[in-house]
DRENMI-773558 format. One line per 10 residues: for each residue x, y, z of C-alpha. Coordinates in steps of 0.02 Angstrom, whole numbers, plus 50000, padded with zeros to 5 digits. Layout:
BEGIN
X:Y:Z ~ ...
// end
This chain:
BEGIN
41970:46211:48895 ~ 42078:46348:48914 ~ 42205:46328:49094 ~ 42183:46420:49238 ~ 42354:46447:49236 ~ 42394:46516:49074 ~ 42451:46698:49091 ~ 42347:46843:49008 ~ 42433:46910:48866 ~ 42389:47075:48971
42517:47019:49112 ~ 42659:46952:48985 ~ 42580:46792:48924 ~ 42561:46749:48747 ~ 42423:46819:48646 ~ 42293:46723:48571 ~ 42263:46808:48415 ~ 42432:46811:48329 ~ 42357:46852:48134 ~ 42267:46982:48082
42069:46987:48073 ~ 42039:46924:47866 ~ 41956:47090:47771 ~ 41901:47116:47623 ~ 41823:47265:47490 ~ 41634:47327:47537 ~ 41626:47433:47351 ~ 41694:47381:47199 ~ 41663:47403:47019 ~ 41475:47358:47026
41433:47517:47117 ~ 41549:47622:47011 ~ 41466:47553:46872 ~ 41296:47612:46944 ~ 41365:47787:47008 ~ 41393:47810:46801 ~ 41246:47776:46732 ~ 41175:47864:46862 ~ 41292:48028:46827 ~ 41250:47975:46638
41062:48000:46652 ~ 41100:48207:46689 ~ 40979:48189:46834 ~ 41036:48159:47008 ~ 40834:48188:47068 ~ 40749:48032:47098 ~ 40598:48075:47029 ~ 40690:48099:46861 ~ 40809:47967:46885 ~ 40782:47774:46886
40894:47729:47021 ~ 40803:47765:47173 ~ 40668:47685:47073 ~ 40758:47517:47058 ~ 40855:47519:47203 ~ 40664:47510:47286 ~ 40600:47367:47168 ~ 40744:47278:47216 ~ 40716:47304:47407 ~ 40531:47267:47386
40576:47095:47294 ~ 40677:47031:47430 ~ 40567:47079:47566 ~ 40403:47030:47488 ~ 40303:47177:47533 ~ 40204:47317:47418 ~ 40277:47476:47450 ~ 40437:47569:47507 ~ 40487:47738:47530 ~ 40665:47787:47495
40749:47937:47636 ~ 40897:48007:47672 ~ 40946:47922:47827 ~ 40879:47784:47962 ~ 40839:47935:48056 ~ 40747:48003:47913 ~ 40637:47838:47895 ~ 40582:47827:48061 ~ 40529:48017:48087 ~ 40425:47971:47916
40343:47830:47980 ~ 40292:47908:48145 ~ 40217:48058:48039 ~ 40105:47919:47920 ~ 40078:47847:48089 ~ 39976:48003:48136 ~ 40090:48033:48284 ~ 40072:48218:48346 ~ 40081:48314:48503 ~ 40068:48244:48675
40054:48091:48607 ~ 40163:47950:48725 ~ 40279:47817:48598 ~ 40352:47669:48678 ~ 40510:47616:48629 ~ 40684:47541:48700 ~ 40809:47620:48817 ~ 40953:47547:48748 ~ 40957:47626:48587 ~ 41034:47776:48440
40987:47947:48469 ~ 40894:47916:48269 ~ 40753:47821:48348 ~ 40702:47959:48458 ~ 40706:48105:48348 ~ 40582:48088:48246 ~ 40472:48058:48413 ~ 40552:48225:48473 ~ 40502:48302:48306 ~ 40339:48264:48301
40316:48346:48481 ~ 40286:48160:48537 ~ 40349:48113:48724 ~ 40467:47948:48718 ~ 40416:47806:48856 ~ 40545:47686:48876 ~ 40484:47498:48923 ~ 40621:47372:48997 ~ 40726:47247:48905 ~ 40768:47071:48916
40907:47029:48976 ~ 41002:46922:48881 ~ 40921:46976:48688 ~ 40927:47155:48732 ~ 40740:47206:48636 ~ 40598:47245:48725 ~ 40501:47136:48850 ~ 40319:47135:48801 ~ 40248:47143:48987 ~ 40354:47312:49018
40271:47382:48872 ~ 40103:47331:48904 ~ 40125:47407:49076 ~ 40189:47567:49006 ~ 40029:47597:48879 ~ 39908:47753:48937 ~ 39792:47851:48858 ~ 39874:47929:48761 ~ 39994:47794:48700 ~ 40010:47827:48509
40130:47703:48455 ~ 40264:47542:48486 ~ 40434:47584:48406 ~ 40527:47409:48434 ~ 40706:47413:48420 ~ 40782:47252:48320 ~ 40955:47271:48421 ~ 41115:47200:48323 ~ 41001:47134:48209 ~ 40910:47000:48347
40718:47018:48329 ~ 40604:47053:48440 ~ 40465:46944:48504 ~ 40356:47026:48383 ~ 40200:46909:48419 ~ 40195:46970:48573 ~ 40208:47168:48529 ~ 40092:47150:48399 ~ 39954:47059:48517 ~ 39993:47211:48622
39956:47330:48464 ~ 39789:47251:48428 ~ 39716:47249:48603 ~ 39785:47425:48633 ~ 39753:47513:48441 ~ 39925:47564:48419 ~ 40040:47601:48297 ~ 40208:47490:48285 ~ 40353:47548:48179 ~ 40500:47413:48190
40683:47496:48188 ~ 40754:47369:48083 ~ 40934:47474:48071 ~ 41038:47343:48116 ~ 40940:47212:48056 ~ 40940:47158:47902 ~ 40860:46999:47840 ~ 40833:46953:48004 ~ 40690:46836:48023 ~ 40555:46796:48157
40469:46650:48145 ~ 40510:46638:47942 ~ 40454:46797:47905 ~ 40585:46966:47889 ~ 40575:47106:48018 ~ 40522:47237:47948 ~ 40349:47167:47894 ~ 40264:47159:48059 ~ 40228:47326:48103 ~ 40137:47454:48014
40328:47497:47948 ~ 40490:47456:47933 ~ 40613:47566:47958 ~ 40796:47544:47890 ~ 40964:47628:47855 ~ 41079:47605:47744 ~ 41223:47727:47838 ~ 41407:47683:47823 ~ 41407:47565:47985 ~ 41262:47472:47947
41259:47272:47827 ~ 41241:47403:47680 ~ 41304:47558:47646 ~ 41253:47705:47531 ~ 41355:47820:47645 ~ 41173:47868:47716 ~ 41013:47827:47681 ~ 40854:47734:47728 ~ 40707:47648:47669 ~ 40522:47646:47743
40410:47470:47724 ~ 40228:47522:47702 ~ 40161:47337:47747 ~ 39976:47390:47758 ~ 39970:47359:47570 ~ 39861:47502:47553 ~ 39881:47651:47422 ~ 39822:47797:47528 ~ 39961:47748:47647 ~ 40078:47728:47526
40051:47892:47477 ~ 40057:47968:47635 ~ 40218:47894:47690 ~ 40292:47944:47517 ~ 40251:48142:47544 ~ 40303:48145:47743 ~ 40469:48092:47657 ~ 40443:48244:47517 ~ 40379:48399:47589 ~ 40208:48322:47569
40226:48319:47378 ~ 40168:48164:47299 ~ 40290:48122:47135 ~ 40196:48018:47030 ~ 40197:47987:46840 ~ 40223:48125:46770 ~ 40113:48239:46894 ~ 40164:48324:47027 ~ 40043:48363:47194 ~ 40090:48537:47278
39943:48572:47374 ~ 39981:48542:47555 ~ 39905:48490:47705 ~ 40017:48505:47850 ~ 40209:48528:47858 ~ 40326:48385:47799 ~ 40499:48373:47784 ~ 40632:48360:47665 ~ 40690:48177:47670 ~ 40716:48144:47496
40850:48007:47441 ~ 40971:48068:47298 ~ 41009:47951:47148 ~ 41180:47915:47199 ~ 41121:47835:47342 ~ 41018:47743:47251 ~ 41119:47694:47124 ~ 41256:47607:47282 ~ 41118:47534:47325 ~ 41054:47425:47202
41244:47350:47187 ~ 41250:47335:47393 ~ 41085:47241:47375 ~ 41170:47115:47279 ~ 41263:47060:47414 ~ 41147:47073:47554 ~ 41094:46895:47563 ~ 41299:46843:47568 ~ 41337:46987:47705 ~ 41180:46926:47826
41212:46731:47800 ~ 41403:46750:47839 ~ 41359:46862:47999 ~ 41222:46734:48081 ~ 41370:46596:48042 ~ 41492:46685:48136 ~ 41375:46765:48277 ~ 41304:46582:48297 ~ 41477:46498:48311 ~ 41528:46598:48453
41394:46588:48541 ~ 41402:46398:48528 ~ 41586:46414:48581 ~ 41546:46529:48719 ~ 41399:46429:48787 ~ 41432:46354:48965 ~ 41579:46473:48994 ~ 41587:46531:49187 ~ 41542:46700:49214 ~ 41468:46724:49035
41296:46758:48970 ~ 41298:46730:48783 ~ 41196:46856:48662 ~ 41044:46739:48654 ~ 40930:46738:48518 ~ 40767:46771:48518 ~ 40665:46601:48526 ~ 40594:46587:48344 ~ 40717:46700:48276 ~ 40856:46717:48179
41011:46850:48206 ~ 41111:46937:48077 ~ 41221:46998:48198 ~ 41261:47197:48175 ~ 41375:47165:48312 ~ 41396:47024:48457 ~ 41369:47089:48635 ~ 41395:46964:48781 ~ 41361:46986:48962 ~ 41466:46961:49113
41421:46883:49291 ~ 41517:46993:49372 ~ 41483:46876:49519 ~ 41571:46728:49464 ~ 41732:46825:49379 ~ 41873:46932:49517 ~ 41874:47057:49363 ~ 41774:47243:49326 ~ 41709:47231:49168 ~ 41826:47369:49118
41967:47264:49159 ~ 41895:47127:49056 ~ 41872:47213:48895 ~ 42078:47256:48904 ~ 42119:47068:48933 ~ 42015:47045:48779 ~ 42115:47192:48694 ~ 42274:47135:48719 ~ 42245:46940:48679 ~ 42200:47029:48515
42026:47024:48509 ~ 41931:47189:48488 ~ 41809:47234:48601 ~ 41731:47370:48702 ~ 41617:47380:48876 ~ 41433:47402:48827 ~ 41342:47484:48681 ~ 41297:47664:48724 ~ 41357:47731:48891 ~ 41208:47733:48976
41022:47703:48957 ~ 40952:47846:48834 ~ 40830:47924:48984 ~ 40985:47980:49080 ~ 41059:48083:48933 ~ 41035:48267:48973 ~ 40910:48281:48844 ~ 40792:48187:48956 ~ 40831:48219:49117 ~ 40838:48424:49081
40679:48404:48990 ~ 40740:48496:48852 ~ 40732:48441:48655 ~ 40741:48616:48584 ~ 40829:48753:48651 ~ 40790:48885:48771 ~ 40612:48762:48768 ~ 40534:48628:48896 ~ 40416:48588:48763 ~ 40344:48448:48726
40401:48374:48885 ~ 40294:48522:48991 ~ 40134:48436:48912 ~ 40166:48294:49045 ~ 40203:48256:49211 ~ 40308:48107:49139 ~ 40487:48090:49206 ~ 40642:47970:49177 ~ 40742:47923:49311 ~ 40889:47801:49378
40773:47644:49399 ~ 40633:47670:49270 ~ 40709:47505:49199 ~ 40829:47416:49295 ~ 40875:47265:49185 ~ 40931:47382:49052 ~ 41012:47481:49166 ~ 41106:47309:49222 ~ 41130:47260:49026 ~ 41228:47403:48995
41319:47398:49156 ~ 41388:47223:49113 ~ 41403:47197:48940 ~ 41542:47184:48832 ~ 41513:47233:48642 ~ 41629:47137:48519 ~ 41622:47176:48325 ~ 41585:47042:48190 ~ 41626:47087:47998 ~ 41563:46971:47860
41723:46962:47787 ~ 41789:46864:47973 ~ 41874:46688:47921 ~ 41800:46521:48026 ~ 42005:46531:48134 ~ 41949:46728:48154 ~ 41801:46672:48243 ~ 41886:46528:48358 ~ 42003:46646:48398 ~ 41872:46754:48466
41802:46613:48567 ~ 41985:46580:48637 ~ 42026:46725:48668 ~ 41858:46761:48767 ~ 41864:46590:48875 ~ 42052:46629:48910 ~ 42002:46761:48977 ~ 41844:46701:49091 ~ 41936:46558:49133 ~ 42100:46678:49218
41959:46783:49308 ~ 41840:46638:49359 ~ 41846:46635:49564
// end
């Protein structure tokens, strides 16, 4: 156990990480190789090409499911599922508070009003009483948020879903291969939404992919024209006659082609991540004035990034002050996730989605304000975000658990 005594390395003691964090090369020549014979086949269109094509067998294989619709962002893939959802105007969507702007546009898009439920506090996703108490009548649709890759109690949402007739579209962003209960998110819901951005397990620079786990065709094909201007690409016919407006979403063959290389390694990236996420929480555990990122019971965590929580209680610290011992014993860190809980951005609390317009919000009497859900609020009040990489040695990952109790243990009253 780290000494009371022992000086921060913030007040001229000595620093606890004295190497650098190990690193290592996220392309190489297997996507190159792909980005050629992509370039070779004179198509970059994925209905032409075979990249997007393969890049979504691939995806399929691994996940076990049917059907998948490539976009052009995480964004992208969630505004598609909400519009194969059925989602339209004045309808209310449930999701989490602590959460990317790209899980709320495609709400906002579809002239849907966002509900926020509260959160759990110690694996950050969505606590199945809050949403249950949050459904109305006109409650569309569940958009769970898999945060850093930790699942959510999805037995418990999707009980909610069946009693209720709702929709549920997982945002599985930062969680890849992360399993509940043996089985992937992703596959719960009536989709799964992922991206494949630059700060994400994979990258394709951006880029997304929509599970279509009913199984059925007619969905299929309705999730594949939402992402296509409601143009259905099959064979070698082409569907133009539309039905209602659909937007561009397509996914080019380059990104498809860094894809099916990045897929390769998925399995690597994710195992390494729950090794080191695991280890420091297992390091961490017991630590005065330090709530570990806890896993949801059943689960398994890929870790997009770890996020701790302080007892401010127990520590003579701010949490701001914290997260610069941390800094300068060398381990990276920063206080919270987002800022503040999405319903206090000015979007939300001026109503306003488009400009110069109060629509769709003026369809409700719905508002969001300070204490609409307080344990979030307290989550992101408290918590302190630190990054994990796959490429992180086992010392990189002790050093991160020294450096963290050093720290606890100067600031413990």
């Amino acid at each position: 156990m780290i000494s009371k005594t022992e000086e921060l390395a913030l007040l001229g003691g000595p620093k606890t990480k004295t190497t650098a964090f190990s690193t290592g090369k996220r392309f190489g020549v297997e996507e190159a190789r792909e980005l050629l014979e992509a370039l070779e086949q004179e198509t970059l269109f994925y209905h032409f090409g075979n990249k997007v094509k393969t890049f979504l067998d691939d995806f399929n294989a691994i996940y076990g499911v049917k059907h998948s619709v490539a976009t052009s962002s995480g964004t992208a893939a969630i505004h598609v599922a909400l519009g194969a959802a059925g989602v339209t105007v004045g309808d209310e969507v449930i999701t989490s508070p602590i959460t990317d702007q790209g899980t709320l546009i495609g709400i906002l898009y579809q002239n849907a009003i966002p509900v926020f439920a509260d959160l759990d506090p110690h694996t950050y996703n969505l606590d199945p009483a809050s949403v249950e108490a949050r459904i109305t009548p006109r409650t569309k649709a569940i958009v769970v948020v898999h945060l850093a890759g930790n699942p959510c109690d999805m037995d418990a949402i999707m009980a909610i879903a069946q009693r209720h007739n709702l929709k549920v579209i997982e945002d599985c962003a930062q969680a890849y291969l992360t399993r509940y209960k043996g089985r992937y998110a992703g596959t719960f819901g009536d989709y799964g939404c992922f991206s494949t951005n630059d700060f994400k397990h994979i990258s394709t620079g951006d880029g997304g992919m929509v599970t279509v786990n009913s199984g059925e065709e007619t969905d299929y094909y309705r999730t594949h024209g939402f992402a296509d201007k409601n143009y259905h690409r099959f064979g070698t016919e082409v569907q133009r006659e539309l039905h209602y407006v659909a937007p561009n979403y397509r996914m080019t063959e380059l990104q498809g082609a860094v894809g099916i290389a990045q897929l390769k390694k998925l399995s690597w990236i994710c195992e390494r991540r729950q090794t080191i996420g695991d280890r420091i929480t297992e390091g961490l555990r017991g630590t005065p004035g330090i709530h570990v990122h806890q896993v949801t019971e059943g689960g398994a965590c890929t870790y997009w990034f770890y996020m701790m929580r302080l007892d401010l209680s127990a520590l003579s610290c701010t949490r701001q002050q914290f997260s610069e011992a941390l800094e300068a014993e060398g381990i990276p860190s920063r206080p919270g996730y987002i800022p503040q809980v999405v319903y206090k951005q000015p979007l939300f609390q001026r109503k306003q989605a488009y400009l110069n317009s109060h629509f769709p919000f003026d369809l409700t009497d719905r508002s969001y304000q300070q204490g609409d859900c307080p344990v979030a609020e307290e989550i992101l009040e408290t918590a302190i975000q630190i990054p994990i990489k796959e490429f992180y040695s086992d010392t990189d990952a002790e050093d991160i658990i020294r450096g963290v109790r050093k720290v606890a243990s100067y600031y413990k009253k």
